[in-house]
KENU-742084 format. One record per residue (C-alpha): residue in one letter; x negated, y, z. Coordinates in steps of 0.25 Angstrom, whole numbers, padded with zeros to 4 digits, always signed. Layout:
! KENU-742084
AXYZ
...
//
This chain:
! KENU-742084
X-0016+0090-0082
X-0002+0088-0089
X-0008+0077-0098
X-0012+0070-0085
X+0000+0072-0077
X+0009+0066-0091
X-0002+0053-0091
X+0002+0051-0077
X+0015+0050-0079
X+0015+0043-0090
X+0006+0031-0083
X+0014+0033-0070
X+0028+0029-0077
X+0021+0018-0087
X+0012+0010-0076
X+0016+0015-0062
X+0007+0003-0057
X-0006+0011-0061
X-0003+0025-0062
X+0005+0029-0049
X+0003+0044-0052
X+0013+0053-0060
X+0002+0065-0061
X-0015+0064-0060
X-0021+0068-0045
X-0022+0081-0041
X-0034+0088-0039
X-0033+0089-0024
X-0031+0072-0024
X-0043+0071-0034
X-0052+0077-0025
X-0047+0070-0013
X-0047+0056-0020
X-0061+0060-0024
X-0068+0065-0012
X-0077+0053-0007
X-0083+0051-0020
X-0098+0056-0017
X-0108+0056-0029
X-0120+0050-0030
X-0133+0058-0031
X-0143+0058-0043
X-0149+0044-0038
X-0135+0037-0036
X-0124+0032-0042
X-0109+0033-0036
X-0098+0023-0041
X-0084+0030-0043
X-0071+0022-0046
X-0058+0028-0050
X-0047+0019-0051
X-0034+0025-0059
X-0040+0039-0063
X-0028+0040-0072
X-0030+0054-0080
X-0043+0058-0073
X-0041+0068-0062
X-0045+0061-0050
X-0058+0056-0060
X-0062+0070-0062
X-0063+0074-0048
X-0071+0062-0046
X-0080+0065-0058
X-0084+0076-0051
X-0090+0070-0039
X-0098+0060-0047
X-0113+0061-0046
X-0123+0059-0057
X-0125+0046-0057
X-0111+0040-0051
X-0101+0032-0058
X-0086+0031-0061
X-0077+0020-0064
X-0063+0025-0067
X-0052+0012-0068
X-0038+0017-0074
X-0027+0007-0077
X-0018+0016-0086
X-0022+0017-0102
X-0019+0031-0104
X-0026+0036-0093
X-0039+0027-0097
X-0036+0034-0110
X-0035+0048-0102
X-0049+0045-0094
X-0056+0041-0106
X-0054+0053-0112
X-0056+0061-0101
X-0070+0056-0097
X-0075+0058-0113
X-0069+0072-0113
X-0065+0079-0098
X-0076+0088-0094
X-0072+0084-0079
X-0077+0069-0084
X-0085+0068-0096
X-0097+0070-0083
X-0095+0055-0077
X-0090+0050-0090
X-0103+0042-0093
X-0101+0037-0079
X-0089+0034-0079
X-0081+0019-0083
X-0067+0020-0086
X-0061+0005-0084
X-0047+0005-0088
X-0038-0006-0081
X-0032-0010-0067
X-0043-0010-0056
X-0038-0023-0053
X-0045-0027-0066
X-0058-0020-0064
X-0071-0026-0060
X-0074-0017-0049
X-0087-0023-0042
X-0089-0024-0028
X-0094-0010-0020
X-0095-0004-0035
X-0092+0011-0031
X-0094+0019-0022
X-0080+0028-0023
X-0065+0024-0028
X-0055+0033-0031
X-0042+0027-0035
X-0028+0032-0040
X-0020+0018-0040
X-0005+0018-0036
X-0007+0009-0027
X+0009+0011-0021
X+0013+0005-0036
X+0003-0009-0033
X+0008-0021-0027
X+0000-0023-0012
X-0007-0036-0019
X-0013-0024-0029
X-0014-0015-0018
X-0024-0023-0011
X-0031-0029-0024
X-0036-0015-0028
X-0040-0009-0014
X-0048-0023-0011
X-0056-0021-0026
X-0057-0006-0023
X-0062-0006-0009
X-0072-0017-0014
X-0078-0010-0024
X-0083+0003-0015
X-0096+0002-0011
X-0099+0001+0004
X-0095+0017+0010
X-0087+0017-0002
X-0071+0026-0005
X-0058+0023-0011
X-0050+0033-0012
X-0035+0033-0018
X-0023+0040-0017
X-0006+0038-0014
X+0004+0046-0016
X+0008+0053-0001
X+0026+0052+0001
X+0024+0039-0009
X+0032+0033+0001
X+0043+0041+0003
X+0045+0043-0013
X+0045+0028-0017
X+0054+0024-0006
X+0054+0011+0001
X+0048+0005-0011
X+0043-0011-0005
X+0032-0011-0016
X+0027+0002-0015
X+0027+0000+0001
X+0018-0014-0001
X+0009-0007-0008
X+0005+0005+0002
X+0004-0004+0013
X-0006-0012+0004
X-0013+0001+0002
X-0013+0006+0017
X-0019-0010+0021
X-0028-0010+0009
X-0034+0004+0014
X-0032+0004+0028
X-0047-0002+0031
X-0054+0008+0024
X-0047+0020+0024
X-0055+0033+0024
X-0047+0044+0026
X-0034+0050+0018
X-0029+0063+0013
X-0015+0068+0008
X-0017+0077-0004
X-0003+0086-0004
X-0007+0094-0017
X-0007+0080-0026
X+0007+0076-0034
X+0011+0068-0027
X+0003+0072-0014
X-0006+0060-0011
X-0013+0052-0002
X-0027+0049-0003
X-0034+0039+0004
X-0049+0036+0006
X-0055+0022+0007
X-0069+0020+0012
X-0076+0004+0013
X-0086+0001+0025
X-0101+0007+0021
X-0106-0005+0027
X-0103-0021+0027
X-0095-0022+0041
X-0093-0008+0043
X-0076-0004+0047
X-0069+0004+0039
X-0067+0019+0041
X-0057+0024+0051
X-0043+0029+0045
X-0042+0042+0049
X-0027+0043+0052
X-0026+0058+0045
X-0022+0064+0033
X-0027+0075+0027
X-0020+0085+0017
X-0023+0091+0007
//
């Protein structure tokens, strides 16, 4: 929605450190970011994180694949999108559903209490390219801890980011500290073409077991 895109721009040019976007995800990136969320049946609950939902759209993909019982936890850093969301879960047909079971925690994730193997799935939309490699690390060690055994992150960055920043030093840091934060549990990956900017989106899995190695990097890109 135009609304959205405007939000988006007006977070992007006033705190680039937590809104990295100039326009909400795509539909084609919403559904890729979301597809390892698998709801729980009538006897069992599902634990869902979202960190930076920033208008929603991701979040109403995701609402989607909620099952009765599960839960969502939706962490967003920027006031006027906390404002948007709000609004959104009392009067969006697309999530008034999971609103009853949803928590909205306004803030950095840094600042939230987390738990330990709390939820089952996390979906993220940080920037990470705008964090320092210190930050870098620090969110992918308290994200990666709070998945349950068998568990999946899954987050995005934008594809050619390179090329259009240049040879920028921080910027370069802070993708290596992503490519060594993820490298042990990478799942897979997939380039989505028809988002704006076209994107990358990654997929994280932790051991189902204590002691168990982590999944193999599949070494291939899939378009879509």
């Amino acid at each position: 929605m135009k609304r959205d895109s405007l939000a988006f721009l007006r977070a992007f040019l006033g705190a680039a450190r937590t809104t990295g976007a100039i326009a909400p995800s795509s539909a084609a990136l919403s559904r890729e970011l979301t597809q390892h969320i698998r709801p729980g049946g009538p006897d069992q609950a599902r634990r869902v994180l979202e960190v930076g939902p920033g208008t929603g759209a991701v979040t109403r993909h995701l609402a989607r694949r909620l099952g009765p019982r599960d839960t969502l936890d939706l962490v967003e850093a920027g006031p006027e999108f906390v404002t948007r969301l709000r609004t959104a879960l009392r009067g969006d047909p697309a999530l008034t559903p999971v609103a009853p079971r949803t928590r909205l925690r306004p803030g950095l994730v840094e600042e939230q209490e987390l738990g330990e193997c709390a939820f089952d799935t996390i979906v993220c939309g940080l920037p990470f390219a705008n964090f320092t490699p210190e930050a870098v690390t620090t969110v992918f060690d308290r994200l990666l801890a709070a998945l349950r055994p068998g568990g999946t992150l899954s987050f995005f960055s934008y594809a050619g980011a390179r090329a259009l920043q240049g040879a920028d030093p921080r910027r370069t840091a802070a993708r290596r500290a992503v490519r060594e934060a993820i490298a042990p549990w990478l799942l897979g990956e997939r380039l989505v073409l028809s988002n704006l900017p076209p994107a990358r989106v990654h997929h994280l899995r932790v051991p189902a077991t204590v002691g168990a190695e982590a999944p193999p990097v599949p070494g291939t890109s899939l378009r879509t």
